[in-house]
N, C-alpha and C positions, 0 to 999 in steps of 0.2 A: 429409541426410548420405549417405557411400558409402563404400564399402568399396574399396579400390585392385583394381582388374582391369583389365588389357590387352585392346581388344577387336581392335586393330593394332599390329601392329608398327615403329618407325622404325631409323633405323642403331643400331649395339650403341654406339656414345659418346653417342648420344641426339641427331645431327645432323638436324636435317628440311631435305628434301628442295627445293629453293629454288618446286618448282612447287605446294607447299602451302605456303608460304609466301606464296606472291605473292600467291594465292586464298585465302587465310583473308586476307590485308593487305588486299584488294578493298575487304572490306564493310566498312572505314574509312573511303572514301571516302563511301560514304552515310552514315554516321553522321557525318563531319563535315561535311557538304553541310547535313545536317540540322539539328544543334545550331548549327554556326555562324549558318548559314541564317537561324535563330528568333531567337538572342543578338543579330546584330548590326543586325536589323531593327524586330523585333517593338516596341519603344518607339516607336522614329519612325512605324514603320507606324499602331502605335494611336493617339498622340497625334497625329499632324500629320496622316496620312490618314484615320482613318476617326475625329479631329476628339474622341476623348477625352480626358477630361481629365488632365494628366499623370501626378497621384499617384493619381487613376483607377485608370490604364491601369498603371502599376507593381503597383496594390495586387490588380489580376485578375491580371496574371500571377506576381506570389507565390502569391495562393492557387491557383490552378493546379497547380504546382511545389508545394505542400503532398501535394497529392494521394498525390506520388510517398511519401510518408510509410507509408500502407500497400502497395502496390503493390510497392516494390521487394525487402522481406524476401519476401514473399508469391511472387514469381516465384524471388527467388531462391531459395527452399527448393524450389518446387518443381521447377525445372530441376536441383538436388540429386538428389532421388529419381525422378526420371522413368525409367522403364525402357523403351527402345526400341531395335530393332537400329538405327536411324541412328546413336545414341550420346544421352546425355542434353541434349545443346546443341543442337542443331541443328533439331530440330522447330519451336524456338520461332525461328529462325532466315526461315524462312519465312513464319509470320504475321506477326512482326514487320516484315519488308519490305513484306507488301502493308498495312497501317496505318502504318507511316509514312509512306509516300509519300502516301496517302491524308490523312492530318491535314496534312502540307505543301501542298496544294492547297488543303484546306478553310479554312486560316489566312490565304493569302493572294487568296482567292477571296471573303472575308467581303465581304456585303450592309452598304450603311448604314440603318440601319434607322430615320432619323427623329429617333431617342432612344437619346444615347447607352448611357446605362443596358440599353437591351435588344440594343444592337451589344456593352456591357460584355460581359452574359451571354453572348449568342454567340461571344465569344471567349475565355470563358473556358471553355464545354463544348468549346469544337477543343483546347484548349492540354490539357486534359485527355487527350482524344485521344493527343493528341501524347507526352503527358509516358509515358502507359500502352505507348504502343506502344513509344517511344522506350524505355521498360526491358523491355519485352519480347524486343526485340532484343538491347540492348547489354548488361545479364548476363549473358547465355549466351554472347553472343559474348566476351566479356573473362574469363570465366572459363573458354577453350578453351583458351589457352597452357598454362597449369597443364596442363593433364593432357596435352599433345602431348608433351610432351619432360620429362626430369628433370637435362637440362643449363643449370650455371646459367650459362652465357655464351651458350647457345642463348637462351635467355629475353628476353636483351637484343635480340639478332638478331633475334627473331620481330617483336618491337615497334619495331625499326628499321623492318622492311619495313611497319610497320603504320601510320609517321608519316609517311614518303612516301606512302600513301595520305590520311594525315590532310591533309597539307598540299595535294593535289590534288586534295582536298575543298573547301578551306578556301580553296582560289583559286577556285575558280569561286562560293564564298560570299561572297568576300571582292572579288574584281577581275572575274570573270565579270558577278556578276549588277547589281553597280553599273555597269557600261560598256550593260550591257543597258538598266537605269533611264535611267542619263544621257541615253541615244539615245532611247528612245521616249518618255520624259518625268517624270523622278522625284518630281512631283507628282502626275501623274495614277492614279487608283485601278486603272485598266486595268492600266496596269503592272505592278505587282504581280502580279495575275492572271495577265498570261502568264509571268513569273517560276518562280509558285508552281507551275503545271501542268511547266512546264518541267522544272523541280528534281525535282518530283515522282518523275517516270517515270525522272533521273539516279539518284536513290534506289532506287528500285525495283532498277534492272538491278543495280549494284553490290551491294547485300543478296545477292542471289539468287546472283547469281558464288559470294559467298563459301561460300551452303550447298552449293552444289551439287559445286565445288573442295574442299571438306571431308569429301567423303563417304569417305576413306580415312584421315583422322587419327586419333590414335591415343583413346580416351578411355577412362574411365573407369567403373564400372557402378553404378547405384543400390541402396543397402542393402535388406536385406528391411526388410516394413513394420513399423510400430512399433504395438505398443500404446499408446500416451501419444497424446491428443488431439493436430490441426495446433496449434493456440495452446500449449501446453507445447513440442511438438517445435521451433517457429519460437524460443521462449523459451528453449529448450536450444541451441539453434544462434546466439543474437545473445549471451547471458551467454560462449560459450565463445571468441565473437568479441571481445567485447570484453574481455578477461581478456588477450588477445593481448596484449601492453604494445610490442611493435614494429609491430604495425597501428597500436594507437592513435595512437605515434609520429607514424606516415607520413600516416596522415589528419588528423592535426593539420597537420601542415607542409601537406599539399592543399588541406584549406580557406583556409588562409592565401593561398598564391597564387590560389587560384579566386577567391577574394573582392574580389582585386584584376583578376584577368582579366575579371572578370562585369562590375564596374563602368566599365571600360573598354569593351568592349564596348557595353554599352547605352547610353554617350556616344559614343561614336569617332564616328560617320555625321553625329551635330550638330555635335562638335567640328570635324572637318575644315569643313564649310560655312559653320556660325558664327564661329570663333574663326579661323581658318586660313585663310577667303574662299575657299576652294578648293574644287572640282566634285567629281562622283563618276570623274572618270575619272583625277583624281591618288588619289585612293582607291585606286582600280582599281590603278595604278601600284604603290601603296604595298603592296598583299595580294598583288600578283605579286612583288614584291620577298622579301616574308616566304616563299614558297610556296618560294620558289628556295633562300632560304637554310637551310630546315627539310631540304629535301630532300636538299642539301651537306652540311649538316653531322651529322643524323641519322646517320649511319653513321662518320662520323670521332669523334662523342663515345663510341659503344659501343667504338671501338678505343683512346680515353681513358681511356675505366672500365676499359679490361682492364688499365690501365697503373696510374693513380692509383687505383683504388676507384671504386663506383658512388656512394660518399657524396662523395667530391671533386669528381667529376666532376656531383654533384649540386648541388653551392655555388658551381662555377663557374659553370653557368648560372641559379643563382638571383641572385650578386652583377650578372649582364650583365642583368639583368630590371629589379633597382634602378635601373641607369643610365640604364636608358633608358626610364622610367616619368618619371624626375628632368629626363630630356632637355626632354619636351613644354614642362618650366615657363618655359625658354626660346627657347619658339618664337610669333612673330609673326605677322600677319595678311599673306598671301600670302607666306608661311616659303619658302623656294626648294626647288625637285622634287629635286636634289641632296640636298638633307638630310633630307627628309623617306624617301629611299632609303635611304639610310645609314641611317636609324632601323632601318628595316625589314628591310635586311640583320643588324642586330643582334641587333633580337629575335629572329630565327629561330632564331638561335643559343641563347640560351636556350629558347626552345618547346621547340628538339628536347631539349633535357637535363631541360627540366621534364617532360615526358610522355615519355621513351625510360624514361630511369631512374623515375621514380615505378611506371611500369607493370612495369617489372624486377625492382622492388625489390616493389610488389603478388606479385609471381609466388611470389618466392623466400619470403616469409611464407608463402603457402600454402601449398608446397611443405615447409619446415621442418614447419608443424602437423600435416601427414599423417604425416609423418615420424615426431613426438613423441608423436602421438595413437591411428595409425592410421586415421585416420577423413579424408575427403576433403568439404571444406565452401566448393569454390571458388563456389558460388554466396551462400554466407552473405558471405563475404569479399566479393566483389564489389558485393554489394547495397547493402550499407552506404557503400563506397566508390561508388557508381553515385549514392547518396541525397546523401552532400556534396557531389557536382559539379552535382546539379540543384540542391541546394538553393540552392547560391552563387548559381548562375542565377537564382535566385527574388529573391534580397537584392537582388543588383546593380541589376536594371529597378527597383526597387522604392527604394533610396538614393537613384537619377539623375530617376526621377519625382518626388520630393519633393523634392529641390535644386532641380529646375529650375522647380516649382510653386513653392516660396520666391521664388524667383528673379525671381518675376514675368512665365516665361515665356509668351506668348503666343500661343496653338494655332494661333488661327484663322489668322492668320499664314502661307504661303507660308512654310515651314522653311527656304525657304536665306534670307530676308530677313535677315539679322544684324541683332541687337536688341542685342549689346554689353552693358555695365554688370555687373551680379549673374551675369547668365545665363550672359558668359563664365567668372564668378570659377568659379561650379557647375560647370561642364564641367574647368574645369583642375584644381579638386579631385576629380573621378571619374574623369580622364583619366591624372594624375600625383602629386596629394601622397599621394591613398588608396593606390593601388595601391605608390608604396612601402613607405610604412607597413607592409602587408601583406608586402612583401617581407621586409624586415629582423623581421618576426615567424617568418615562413618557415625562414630562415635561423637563427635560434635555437633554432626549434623542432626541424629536424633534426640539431643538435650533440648532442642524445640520443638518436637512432638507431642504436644499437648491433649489428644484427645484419650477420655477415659471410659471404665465403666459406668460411671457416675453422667455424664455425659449422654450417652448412648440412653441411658434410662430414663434423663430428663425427656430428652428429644423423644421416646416412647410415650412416654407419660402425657406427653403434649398433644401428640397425634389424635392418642387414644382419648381425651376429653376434647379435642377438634370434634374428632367424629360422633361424641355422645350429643 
């Protein structure tokens, strides 16, 4: 927990500066380098390259992604009370850069070891790695908006500039690294290898950007310490979080979509080669299309929420999510590169409005609880929310390796061989019937989301005649 202190100052309406903006958006791009990087590989890598078995290789990276179970309240309480002149985010900003890059290399750098079972283990102690460092980073980083500014349409804006990084993340995870696979050989183990070193060091620099870009943002300061054990304090901080009834809202409607993102994800790389007979380099085509259109339209939906609400403007890209989740179930084996574009141009459109707004609408609850509470708890907030996005991650690999074990999938197999029959039914249910499902859950879920602008400025307004 913390007590509201200025340790910088931004403009008196609460505008930040567009050159810390750009530099806190940086370290977006490594964190999606990163998580995409892991998402949309990690199954195929483990099952078809280093030859495990599919509900295997799901069932390590669940438990993996458990890990983050302790981990993420743990970092996030303590990036809460950290007392440093950098400010309480940012210290962890820098080790988390150099461990992620490092677990992104050791993941796709992994030895076959003979036996799968002891290749299992060693992919499950990186993915550990991975998963620690990965919250090491990304709480502290996503709980920095919160305290940069107490504007609530600034909030949207920051996480605009933060999705254009996501997305130029997310093309080099998504259309980079598969035109890279394709050329040198997307079966070969090597591959990967140069990949992961690759990615690696792209991780690295962009992390680093964003602390160093940050060292003038405005934050917040760590409360004196408490008498009450960490376990009580951690327990006082997750009861006060979950009582929130507009968090829980917003993380219900998250998981909902993540659950249908994840599962996609951990099919997409088979679906397109199996069911679609297409290479990695329409892949490629298809993640540059998404990248283009996140980055378009990110900025035109935050000038739609100013218009409609961020809750309209949040249905509208959850209903374009449906459609084209629904899309895939009518697509064929060499689908034409025309349509499979147009997919892609679409979702973007919803990406940006699923993570512009979710993350806007994250800001503005914490902001209100400071508000109502006194007390500043952006790292409890986010932890929680940092723990359903991994965990989705963990389900997804984990549903797509057991469909495709049911399925009769066949490892040893040369993965672009198209095996047809069960295998495709598997793929088009993780690709399109699941992820709508998920959708239209989403979208119900946030028809109870009740907090507004109107709202947010009462609970100002209150504060601010407390203290007069």
């Amino acid at each position: 927990m913390a007590t509201i202190a200025q340790a910088s100052t931004d403009k008196i309406d609460g505008t930040l500066p567009v050159s810390l903006k750009l530099g806190w958006g940086t370290g977006a791009f490594g964190v999606a380098l990163l998580m995409n990087g892991i998402s949309g590989l990690i199954l195929l890598f483990t099952a078809s390259i280093l030859q495990i078995d599919p509900w295997l290789a799901g069932l390590v990276i669940f438990l993996a992604k458990l890990f983050d179970v302790v981990t993420d309240p743990i970092v996030g309480m303590w990036s809460d009370r950290l007392k440093s002149p950098r400010g309480r985010r940012r210290p962890f900003l820098l080790w988390g850069a150099v461990l992620s890059a490092a677990s992104f290399a050791l993941i796709f750098t992994a030895p076959q070891l003979g036996n799968q079972i002891l290749t299992a283990f060693y992919i499950f102690m990186v993915l550990c790695l991975y998963a620690f460092a990965y919250t090491l980073y990304n709480i502290p980083y996503i709980s920095m908006p919160a305290e940069m500014t107490d504007n609530y349409h600034e909030r949207s804006s920051i996480h605009a500039y933060r999705m254009v990084f996501i997305s130029l993340g997310s093309l080099i995870a998504s259309a980079g690294v598969k035109v890279v696979l394709e050329y040198l050989g997307k079966t070969d183990p090597g591959s990967y290898a140069v990949v992961g070193v690759g990615c690696a060091v792209l991780i690295l620099i962009s992390m680093l950007i964003a602390y160093f870009t940050t060292a003038s943002a405005r934050f917040t300061e760590g409360a004196a310490a408490s008498t009450k054990s960490n376990a009580a304090q951690m327990l006082d901080e997750i009861n006060a979080v979950r009582s929130n009834k507009h968090f829980l809202r917003l993380i219900g409607v998250k998981f909902a979509q993540l659950m249908g993102v994840q599962t996609t994800a951990a099919a997409f790389a088979y679906f397109f080669v199996q069911s679609l007979g297409r290479d990695f380099n329409i892949l490629a085509t298809f993640g540059l299309t998404v990248s283009i259109s996140t980055i378009i339209f990110a900025p035109l939906l935050v000038k739609f929420s100013k218009k409609v609400g961020k809750k309209n403007a949040y249905y509208f890209a959850g209903a374009i999510n449906i459609i084209y989740a629904l899309s895939w179930s009518f697509a064929v084996e060499g689908e034409p590169v025309w349509s499979i574009v147009l997919r892609g141009a679409v979702v973007g459109i919803a990406f940006s409005g699923n993570v512009v707004m979710a993350m806007s609408m994250l800001t503005d609850i914490i902001n209100a609880d400071a508000k109502r509470t006194g007390v500043r708890r952006e790292g409890a907030f986010t932890a929680l929310y940092s723990f359903v996005e991994k965990f989705t991650g963990a389900i997804g690999p984990l549903i797509v390796g057991f469909a495709l074990s049911i399925a009769g999938f066949n490892n040893k197999l040369p993965f672009d061989v198209p095996q047809g029959g069960n295998v495709d039914t598997a793929l088009l249910f993780s690709v399109s019937w699941l992820p709508a499902v998920f959708g239209l859950i989403a979208i119900w879920l946030l028809s109870g989301y009740k907090l507004t602008e109107e709202e947010l400025q009462t609970a100002e307004n209150t504060t601010s005649q407390g203290k007069a």
